[in-house]
mmCIF entry with sequence, helices, sheets and N, C-alpha, C, O atoms, coordinates in Angstrom:
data_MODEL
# 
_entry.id   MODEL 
# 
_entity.id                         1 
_entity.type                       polymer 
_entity.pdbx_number_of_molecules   1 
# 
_entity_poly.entity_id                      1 
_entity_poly.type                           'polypeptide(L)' 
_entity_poly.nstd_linkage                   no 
_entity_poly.nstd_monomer                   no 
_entity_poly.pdbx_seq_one_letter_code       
;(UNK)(UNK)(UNK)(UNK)(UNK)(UNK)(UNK)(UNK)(UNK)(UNK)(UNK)(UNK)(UNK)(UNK)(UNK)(UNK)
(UNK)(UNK)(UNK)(UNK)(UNK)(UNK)(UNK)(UNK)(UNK)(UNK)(UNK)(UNK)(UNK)(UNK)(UNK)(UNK)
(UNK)(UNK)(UNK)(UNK)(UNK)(UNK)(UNK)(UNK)(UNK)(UNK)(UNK)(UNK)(UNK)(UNK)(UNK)(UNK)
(UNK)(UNK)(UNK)(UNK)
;
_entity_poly.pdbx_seq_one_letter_code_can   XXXXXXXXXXXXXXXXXXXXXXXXXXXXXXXXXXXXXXXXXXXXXXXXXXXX 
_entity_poly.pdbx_strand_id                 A 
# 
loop_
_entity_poly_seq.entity_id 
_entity_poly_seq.num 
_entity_poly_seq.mon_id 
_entity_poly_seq.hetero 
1 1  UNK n 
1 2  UNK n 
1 3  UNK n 
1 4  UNK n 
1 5  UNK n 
1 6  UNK n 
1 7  UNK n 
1 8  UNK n 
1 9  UNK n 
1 10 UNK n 
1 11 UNK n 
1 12 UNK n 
1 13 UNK n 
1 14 UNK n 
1 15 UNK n 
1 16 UNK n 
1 17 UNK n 
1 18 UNK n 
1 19 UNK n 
1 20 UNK n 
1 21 UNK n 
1 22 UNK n 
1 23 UNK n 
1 24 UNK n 
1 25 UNK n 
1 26 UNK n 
1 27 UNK n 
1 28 UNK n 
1 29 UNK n 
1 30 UNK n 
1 31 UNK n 
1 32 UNK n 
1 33 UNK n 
1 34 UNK n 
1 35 UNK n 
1 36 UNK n 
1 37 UNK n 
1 38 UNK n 
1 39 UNK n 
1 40 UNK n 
1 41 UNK n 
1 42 UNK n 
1 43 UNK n 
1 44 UNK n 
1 45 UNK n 
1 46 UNK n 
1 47 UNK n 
1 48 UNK n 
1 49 UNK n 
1 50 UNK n 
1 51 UNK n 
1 52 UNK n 
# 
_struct_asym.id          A 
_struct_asym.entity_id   1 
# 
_struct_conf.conf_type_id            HELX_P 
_struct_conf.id                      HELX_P1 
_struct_conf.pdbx_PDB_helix_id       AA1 
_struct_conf.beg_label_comp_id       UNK 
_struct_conf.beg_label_asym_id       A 
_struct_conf.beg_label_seq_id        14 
_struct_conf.pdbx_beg_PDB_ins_code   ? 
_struct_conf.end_label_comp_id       UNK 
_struct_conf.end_label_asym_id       A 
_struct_conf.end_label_seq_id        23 
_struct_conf.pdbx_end_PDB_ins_code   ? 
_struct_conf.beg_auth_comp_id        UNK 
_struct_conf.beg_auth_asym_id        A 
_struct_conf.beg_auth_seq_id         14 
_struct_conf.end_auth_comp_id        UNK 
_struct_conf.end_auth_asym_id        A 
_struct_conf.end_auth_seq_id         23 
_struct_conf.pdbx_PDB_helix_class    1 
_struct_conf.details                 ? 
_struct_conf.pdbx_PDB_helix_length   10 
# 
_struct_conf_type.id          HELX_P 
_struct_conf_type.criteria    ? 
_struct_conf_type.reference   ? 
# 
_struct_sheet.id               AA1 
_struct_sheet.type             ? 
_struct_sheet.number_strands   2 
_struct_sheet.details          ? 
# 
_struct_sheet_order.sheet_id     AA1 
_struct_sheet_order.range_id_1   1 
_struct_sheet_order.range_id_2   2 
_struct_sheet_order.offset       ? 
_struct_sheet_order.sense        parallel 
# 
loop_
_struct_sheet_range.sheet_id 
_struct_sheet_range.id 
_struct_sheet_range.beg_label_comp_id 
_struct_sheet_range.beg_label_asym_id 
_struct_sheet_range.beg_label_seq_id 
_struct_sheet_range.pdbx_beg_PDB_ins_code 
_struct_sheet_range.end_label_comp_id 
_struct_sheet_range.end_label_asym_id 
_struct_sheet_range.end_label_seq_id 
_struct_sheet_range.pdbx_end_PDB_ins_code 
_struct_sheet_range.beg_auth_comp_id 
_struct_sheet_range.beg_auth_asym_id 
_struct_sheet_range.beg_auth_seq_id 
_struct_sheet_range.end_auth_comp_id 
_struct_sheet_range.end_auth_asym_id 
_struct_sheet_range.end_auth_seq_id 
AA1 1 UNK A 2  ? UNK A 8  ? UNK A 2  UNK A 8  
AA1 2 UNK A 28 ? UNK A 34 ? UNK A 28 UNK A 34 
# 
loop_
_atom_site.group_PDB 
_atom_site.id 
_atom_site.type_symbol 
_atom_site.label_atom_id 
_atom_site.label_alt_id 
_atom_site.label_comp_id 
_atom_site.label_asym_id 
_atom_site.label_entity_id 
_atom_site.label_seq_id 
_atom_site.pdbx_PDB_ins_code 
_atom_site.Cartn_x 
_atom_site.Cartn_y 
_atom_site.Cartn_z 
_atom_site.occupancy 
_atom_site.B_iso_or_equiv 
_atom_site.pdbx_formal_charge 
_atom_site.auth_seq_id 
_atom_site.auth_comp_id 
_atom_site.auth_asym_id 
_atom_site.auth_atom_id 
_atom_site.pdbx_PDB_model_num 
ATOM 1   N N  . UNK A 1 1  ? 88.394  116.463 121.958 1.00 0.00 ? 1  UNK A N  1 
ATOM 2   C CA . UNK A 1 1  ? 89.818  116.653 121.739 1.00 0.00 ? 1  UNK A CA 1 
ATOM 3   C C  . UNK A 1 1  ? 90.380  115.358 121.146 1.00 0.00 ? 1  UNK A C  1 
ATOM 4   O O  . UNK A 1 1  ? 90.094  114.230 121.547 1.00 0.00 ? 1  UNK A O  1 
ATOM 5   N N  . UNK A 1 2  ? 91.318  115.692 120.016 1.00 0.00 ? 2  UNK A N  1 
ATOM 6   C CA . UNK A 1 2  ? 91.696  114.445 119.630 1.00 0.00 ? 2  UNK A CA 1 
ATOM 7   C C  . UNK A 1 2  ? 93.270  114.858 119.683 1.00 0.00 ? 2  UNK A C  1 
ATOM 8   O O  . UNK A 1 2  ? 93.691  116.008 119.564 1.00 0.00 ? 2  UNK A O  1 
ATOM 9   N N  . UNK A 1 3  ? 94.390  113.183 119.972 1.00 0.00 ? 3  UNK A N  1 
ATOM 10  C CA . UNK A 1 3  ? 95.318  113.234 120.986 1.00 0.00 ? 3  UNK A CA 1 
ATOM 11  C C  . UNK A 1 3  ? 95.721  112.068 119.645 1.00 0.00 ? 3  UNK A C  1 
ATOM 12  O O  . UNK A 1 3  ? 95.231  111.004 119.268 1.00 0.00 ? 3  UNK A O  1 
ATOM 13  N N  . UNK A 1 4  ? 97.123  113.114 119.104 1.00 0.00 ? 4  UNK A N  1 
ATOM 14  C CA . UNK A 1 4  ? 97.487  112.312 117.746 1.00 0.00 ? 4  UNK A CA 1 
ATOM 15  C C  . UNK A 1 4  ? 99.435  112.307 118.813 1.00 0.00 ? 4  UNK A C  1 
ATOM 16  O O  . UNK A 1 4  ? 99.944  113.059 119.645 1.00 0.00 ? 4  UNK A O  1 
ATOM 17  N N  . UNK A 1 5  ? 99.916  110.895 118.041 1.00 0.00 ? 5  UNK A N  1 
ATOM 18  C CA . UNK A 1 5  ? 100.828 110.652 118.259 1.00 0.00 ? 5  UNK A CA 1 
ATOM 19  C C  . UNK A 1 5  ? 101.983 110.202 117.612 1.00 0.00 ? 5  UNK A C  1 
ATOM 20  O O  . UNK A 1 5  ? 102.214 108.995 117.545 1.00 0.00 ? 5  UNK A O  1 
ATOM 21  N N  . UNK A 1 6  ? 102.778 111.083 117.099 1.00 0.00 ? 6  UNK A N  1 
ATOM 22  C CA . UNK A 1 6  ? 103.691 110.541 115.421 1.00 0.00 ? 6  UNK A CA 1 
ATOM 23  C C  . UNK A 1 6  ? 104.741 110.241 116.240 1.00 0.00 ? 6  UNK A C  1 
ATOM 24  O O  . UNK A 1 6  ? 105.173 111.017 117.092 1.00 0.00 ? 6  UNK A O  1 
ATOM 25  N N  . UNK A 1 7  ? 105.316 108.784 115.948 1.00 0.00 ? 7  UNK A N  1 
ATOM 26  C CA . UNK A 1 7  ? 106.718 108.165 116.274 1.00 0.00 ? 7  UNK A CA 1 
ATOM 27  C C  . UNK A 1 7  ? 106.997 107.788 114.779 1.00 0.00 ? 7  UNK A C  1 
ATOM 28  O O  . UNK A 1 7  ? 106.338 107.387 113.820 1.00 0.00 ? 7  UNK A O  1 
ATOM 29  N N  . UNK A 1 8  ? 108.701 108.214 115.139 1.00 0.00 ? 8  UNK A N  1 
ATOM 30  C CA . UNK A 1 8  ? 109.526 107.665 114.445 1.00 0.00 ? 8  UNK A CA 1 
ATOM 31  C C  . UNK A 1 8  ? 110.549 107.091 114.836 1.00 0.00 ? 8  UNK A C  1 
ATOM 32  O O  . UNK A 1 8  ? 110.406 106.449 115.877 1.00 0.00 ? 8  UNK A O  1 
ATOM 33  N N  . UNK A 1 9  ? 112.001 107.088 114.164 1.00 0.00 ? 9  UNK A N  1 
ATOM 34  C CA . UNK A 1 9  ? 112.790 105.596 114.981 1.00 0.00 ? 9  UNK A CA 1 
ATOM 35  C C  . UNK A 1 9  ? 113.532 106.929 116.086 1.00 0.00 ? 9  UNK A C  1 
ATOM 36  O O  . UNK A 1 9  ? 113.215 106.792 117.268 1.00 0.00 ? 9  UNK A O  1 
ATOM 37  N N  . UNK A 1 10 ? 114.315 107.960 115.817 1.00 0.00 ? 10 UNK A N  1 
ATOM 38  C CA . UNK A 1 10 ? 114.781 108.798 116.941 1.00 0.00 ? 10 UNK A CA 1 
ATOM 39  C C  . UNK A 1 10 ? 113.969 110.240 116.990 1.00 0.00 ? 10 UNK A C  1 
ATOM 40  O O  . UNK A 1 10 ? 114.631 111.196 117.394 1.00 0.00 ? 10 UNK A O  1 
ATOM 41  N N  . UNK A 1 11 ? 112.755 110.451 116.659 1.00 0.00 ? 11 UNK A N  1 
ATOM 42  C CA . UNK A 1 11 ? 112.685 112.170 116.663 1.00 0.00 ? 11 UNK A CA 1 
ATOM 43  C C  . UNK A 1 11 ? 113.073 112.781 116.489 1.00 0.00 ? 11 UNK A C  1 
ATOM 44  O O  . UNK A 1 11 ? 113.145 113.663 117.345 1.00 0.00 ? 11 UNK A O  1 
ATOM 45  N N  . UNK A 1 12 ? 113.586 112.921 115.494 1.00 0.00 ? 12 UNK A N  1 
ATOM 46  C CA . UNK A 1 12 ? 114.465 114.130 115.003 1.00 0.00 ? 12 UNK A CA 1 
ATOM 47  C C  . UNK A 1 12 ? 113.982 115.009 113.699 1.00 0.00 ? 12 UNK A C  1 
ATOM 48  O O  . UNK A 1 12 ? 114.041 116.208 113.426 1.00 0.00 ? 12 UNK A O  1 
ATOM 49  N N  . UNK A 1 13 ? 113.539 113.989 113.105 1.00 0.00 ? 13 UNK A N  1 
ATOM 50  C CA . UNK A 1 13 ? 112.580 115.096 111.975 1.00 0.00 ? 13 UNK A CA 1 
ATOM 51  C C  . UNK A 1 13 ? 111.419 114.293 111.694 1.00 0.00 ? 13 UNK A C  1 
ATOM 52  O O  . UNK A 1 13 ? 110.462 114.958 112.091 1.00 0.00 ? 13 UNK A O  1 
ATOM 53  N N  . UNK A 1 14 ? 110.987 113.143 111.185 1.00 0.00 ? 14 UNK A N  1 
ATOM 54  C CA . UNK A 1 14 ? 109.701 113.048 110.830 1.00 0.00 ? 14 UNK A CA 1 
ATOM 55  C C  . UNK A 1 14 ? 108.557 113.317 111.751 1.00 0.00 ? 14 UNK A C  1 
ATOM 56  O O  . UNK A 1 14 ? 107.483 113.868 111.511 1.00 0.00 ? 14 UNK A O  1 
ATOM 57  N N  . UNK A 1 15 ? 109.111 112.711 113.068 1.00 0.00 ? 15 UNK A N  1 
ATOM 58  C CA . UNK A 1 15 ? 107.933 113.043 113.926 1.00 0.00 ? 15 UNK A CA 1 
ATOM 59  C C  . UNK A 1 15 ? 107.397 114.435 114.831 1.00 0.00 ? 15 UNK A C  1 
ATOM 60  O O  . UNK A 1 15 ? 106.420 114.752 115.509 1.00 0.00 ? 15 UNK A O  1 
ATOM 61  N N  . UNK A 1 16 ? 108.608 114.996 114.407 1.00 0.00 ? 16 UNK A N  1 
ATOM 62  C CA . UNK A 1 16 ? 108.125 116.634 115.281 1.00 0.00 ? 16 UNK A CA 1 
ATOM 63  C C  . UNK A 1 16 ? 108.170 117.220 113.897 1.00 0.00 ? 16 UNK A C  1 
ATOM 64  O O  . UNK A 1 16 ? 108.026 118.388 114.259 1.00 0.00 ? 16 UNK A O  1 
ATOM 65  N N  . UNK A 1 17 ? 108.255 117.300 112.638 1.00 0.00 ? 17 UNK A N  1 
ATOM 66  C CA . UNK A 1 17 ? 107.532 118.061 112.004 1.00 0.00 ? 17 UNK A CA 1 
ATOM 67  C C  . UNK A 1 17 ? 106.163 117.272 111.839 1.00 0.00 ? 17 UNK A C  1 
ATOM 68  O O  . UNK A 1 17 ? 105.263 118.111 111.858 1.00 0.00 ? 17 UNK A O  1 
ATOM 69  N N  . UNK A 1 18 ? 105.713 116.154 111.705 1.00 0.00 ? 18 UNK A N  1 
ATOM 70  C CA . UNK A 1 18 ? 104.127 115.951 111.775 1.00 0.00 ? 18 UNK A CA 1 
ATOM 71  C C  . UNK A 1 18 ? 103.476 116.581 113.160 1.00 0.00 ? 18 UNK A C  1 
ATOM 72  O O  . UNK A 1 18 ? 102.351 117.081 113.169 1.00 0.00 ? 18 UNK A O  1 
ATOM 73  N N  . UNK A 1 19 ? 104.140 116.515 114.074 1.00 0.00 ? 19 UNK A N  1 
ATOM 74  C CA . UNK A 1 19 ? 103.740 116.871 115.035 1.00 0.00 ? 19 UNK A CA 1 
ATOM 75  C C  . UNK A 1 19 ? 103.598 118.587 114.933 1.00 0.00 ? 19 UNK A C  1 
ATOM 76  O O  . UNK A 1 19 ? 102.532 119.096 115.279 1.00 0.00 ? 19 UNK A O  1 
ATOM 77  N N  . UNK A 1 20 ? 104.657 119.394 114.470 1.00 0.00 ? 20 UNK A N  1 
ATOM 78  C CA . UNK A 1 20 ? 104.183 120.848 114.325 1.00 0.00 ? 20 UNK A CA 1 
ATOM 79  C C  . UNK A 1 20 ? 102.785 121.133 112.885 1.00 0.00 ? 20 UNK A C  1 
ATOM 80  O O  . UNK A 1 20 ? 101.907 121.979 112.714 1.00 0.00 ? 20 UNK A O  1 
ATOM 81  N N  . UNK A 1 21 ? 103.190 120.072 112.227 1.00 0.00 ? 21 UNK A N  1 
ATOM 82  C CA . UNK A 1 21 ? 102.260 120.514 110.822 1.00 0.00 ? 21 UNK A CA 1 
ATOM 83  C C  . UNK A 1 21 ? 100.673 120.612 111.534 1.00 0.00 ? 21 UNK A C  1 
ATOM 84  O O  . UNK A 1 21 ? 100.035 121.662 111.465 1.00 0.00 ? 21 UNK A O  1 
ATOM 85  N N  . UNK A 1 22 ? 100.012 119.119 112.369 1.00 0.00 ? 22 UNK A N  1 
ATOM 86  C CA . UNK A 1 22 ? 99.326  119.103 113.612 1.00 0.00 ? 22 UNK A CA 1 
ATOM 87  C C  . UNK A 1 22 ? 99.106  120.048 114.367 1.00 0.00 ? 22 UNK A C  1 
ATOM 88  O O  . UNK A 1 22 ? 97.886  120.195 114.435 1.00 0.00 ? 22 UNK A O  1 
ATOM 89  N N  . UNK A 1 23 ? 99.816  121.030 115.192 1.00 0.00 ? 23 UNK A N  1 
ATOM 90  C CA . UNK A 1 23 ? 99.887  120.895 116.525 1.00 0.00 ? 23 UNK A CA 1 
ATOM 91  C C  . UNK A 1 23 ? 98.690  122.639 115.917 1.00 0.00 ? 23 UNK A C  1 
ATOM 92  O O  . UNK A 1 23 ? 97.868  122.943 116.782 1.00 0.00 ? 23 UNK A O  1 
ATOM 93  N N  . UNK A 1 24 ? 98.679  123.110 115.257 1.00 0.00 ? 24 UNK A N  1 
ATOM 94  C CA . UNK A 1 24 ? 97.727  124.486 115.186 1.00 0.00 ? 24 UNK A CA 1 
ATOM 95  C C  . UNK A 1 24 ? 95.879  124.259 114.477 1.00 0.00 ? 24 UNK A C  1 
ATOM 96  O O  . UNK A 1 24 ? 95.061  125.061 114.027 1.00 0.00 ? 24 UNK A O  1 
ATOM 97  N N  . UNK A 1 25 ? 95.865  122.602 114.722 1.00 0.00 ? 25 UNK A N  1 
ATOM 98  C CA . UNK A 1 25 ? 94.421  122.389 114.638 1.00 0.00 ? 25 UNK A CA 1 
ATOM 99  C C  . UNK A 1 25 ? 93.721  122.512 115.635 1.00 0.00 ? 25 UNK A C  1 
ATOM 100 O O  . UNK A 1 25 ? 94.020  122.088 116.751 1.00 0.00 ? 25 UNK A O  1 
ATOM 101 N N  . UNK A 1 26 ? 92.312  123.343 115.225 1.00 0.00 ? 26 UNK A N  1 
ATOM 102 C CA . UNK A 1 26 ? 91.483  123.207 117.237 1.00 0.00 ? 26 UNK A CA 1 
ATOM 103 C C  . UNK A 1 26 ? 90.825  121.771 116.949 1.00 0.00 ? 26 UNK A C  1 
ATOM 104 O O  . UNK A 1 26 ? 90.381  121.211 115.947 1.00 0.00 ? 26 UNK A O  1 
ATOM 105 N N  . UNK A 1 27 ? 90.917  121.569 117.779 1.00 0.00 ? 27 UNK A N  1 
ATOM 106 C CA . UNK A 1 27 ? 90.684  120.377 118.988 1.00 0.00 ? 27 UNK A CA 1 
ATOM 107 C C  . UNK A 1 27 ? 91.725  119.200 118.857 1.00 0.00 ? 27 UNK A C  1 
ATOM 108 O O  . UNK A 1 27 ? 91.487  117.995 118.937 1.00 0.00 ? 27 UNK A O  1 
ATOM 109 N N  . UNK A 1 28 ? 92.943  119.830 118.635 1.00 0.00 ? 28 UNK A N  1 
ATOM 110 C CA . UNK A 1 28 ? 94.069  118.247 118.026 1.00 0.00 ? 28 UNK A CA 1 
ATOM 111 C C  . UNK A 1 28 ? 95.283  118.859 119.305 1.00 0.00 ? 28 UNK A C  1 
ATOM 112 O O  . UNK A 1 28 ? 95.578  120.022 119.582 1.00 0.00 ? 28 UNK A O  1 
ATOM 113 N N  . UNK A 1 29 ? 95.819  117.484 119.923 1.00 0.00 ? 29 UNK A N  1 
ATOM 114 C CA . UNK A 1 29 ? 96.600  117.755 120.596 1.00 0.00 ? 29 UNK A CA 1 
ATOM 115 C C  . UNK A 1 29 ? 97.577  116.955 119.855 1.00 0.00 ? 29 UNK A C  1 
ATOM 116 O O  . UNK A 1 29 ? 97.154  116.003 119.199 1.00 0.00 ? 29 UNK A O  1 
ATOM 117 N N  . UNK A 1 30 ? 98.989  117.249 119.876 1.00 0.00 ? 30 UNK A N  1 
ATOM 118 C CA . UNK A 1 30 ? 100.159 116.226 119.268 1.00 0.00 ? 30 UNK A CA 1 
ATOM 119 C C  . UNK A 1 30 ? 101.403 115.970 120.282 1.00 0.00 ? 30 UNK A C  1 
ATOM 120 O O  . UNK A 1 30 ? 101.755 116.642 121.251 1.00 0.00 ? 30 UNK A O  1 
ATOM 121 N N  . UNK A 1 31 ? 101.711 115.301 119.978 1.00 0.00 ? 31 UNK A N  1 
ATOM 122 C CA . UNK A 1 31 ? 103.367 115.064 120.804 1.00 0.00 ? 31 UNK A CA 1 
ATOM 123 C C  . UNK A 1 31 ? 103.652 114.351 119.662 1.00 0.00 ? 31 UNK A C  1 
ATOM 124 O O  . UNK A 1 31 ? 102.939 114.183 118.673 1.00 0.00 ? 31 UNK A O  1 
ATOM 125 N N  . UNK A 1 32 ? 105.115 113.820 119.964 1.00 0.00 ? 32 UNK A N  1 
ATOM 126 C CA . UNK A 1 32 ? 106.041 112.712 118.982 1.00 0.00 ? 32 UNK A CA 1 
ATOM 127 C C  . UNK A 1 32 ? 107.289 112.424 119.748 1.00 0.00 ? 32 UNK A C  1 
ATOM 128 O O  . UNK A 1 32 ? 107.848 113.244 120.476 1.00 0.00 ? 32 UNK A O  1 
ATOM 129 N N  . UNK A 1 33 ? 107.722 111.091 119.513 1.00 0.00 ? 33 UNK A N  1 
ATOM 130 C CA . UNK A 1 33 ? 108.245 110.504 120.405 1.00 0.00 ? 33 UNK A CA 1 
ATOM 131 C C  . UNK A 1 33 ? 108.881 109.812 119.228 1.00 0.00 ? 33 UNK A C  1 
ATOM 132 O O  . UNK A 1 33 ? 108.216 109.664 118.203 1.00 0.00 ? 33 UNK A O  1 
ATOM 133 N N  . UNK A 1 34 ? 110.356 109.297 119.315 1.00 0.00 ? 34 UNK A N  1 
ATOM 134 C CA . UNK A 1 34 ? 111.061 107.943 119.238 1.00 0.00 ? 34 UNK A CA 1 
ATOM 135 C C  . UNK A 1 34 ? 111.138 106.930 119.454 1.00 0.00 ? 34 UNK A C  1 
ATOM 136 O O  . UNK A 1 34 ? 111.597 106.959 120.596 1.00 0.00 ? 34 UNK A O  1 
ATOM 137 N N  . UNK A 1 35 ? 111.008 105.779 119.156 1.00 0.00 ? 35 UNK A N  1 
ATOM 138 C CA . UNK A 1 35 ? 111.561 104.042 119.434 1.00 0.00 ? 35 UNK A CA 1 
ATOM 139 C C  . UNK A 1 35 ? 112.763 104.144 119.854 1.00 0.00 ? 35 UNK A C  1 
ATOM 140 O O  . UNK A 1 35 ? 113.030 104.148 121.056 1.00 0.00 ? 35 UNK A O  1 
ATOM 141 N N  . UNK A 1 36 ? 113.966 104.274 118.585 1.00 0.00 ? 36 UNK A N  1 
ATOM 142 C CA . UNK A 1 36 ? 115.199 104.200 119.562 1.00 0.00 ? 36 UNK A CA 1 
ATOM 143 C C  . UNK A 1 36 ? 115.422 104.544 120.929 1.00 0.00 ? 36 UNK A C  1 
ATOM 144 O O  . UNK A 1 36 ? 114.820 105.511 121.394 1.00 0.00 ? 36 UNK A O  1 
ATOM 145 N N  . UNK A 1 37 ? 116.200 103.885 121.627 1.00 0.00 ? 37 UNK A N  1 
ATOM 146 C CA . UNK A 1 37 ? 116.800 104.303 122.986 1.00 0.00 ? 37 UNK A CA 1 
ATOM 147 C C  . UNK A 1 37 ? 117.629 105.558 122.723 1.00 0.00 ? 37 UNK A C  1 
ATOM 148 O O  . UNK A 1 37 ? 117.511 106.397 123.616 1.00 0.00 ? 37 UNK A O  1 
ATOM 149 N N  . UNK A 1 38 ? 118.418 105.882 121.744 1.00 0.00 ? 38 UNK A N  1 
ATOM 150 C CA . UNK A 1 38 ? 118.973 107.195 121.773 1.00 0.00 ? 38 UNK A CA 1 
ATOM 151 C C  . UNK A 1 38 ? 118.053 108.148 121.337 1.00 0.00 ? 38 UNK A C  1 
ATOM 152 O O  . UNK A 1 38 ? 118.534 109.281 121.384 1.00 0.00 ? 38 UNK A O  1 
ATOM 153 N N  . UNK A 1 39 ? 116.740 108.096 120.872 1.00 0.00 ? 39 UNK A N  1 
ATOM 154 C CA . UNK A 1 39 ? 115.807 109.142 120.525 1.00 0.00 ? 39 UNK A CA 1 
ATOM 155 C C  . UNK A 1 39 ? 116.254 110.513 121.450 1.00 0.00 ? 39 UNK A C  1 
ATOM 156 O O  . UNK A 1 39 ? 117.053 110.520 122.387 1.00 0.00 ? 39 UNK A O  1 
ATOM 157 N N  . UNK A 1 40 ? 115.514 111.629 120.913 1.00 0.00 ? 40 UNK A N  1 
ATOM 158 C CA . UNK A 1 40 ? 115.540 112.533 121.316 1.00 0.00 ? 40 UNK A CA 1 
ATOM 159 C C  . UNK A 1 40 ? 114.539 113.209 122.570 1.00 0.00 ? 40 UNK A C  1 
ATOM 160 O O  . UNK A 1 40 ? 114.731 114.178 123.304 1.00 0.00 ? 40 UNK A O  1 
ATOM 161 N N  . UNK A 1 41 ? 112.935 111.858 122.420 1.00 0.00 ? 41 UNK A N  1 
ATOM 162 C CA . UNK A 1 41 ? 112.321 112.293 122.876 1.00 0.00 ? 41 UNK A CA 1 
ATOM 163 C C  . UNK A 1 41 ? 111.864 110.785 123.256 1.00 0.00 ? 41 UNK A C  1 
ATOM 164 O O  . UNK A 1 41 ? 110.866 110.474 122.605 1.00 0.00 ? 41 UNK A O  1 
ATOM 165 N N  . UNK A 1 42 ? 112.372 109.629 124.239 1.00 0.00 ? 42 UNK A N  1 
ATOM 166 C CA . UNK A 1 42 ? 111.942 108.342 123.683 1.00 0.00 ? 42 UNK A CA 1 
ATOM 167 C C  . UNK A 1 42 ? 110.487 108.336 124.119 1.00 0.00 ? 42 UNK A C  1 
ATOM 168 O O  . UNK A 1 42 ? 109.907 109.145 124.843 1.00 0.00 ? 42 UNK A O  1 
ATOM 169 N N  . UNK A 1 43 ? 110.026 107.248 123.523 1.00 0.00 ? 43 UNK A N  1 
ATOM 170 C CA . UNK A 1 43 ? 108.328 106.531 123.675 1.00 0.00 ? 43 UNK A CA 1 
ATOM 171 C C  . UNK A 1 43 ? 108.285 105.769 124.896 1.00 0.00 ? 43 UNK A C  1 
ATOM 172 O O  . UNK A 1 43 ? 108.915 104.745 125.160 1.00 0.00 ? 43 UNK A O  1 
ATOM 173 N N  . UNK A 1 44 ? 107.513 106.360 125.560 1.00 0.00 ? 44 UNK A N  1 
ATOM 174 C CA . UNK A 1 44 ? 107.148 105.656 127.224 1.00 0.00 ? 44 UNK A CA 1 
ATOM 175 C C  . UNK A 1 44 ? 106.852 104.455 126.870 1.00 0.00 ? 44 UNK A C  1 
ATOM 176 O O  . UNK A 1 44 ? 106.751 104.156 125.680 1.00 0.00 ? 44 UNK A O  1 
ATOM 177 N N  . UNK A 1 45 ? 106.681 103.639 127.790 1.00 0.00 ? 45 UNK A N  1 
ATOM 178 C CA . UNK A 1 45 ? 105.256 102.589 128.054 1.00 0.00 ? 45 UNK A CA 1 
ATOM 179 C C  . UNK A 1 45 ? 104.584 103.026 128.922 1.00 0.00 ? 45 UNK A C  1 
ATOM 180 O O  . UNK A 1 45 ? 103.404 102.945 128.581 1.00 0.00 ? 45 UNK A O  1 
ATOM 181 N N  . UNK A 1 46 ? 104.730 103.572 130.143 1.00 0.00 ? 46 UNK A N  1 
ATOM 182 C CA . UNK A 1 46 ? 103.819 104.220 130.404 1.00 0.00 ? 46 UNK A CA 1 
ATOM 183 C C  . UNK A 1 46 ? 102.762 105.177 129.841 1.00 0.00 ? 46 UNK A C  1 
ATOM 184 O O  . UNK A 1 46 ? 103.094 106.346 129.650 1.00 0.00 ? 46 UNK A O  1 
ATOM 185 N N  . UNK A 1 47 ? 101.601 104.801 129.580 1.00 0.00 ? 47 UNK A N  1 
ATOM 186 C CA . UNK A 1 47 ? 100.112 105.564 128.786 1.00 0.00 ? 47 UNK A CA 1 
ATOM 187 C C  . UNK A 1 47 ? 100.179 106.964 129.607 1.00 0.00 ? 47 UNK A C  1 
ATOM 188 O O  . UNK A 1 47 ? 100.078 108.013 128.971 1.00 0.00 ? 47 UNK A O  1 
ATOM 189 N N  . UNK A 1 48 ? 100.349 106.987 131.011 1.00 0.00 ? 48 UNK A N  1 
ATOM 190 C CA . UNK A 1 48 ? 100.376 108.363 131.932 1.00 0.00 ? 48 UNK A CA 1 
ATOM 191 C C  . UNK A 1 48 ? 101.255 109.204 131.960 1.00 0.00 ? 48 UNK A C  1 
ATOM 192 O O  . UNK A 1 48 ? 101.296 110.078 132.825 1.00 0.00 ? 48 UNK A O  1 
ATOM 193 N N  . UNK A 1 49 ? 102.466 109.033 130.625 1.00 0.00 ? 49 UNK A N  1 
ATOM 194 C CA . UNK A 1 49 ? 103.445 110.343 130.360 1.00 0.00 ? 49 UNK A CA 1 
ATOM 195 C C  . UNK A 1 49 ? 103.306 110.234 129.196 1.00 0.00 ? 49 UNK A C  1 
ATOM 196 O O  . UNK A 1 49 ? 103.040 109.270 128.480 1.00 0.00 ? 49 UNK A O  1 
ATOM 197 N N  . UNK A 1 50 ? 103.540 111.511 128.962 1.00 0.00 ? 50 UNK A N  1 
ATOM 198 C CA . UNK A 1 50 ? 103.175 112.335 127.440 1.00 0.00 ? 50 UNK A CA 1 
ATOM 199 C C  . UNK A 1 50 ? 104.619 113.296 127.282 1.00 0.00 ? 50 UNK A C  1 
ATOM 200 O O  . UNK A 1 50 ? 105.106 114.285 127.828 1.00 0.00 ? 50 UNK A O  1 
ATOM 201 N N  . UNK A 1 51 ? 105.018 112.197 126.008 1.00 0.00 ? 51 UNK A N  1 
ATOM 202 C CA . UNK A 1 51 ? 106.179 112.362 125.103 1.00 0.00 ? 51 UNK A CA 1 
ATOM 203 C C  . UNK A 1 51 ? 105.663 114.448 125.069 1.00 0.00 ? 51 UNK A C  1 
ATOM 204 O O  . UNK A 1 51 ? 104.682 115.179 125.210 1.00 0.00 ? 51 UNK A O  1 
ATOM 205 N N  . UNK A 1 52 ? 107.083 114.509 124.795 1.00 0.00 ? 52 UNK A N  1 
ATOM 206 C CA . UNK A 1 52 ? 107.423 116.299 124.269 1.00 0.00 ? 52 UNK A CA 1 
ATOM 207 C C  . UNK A 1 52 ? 107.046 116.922 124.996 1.00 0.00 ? 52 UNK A C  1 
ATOM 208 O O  . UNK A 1 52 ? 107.147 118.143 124.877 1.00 0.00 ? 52 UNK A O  1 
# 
């Protein structure tokens, strides 16, 4: 399984459409996450939560 991860600065479009263009490959898992603090979906530091 491979575990792809598209950030952009808020999630709002670059990274959840890479993430849907992704998400219907077998063996590919995706999420996408934001930097900004107002993101939609922000980027942990924690490695043990998974954005989206």
């Amino acid at each position: 399984m491979t575990n792809l991860l598209f950030l952009c600065s808020r999630n709002r479009l670059r990274s959840p459409t890479a993430e849907q263009v992704f998400a219907n490959r077998p063996g590919v898992e995706t999420a996408s996450a934001g930097l900004a603090p107002d993101a939609e979906e922000p980027c942990s530091a924690d490695p043990g939560s998974s954005p989206g």
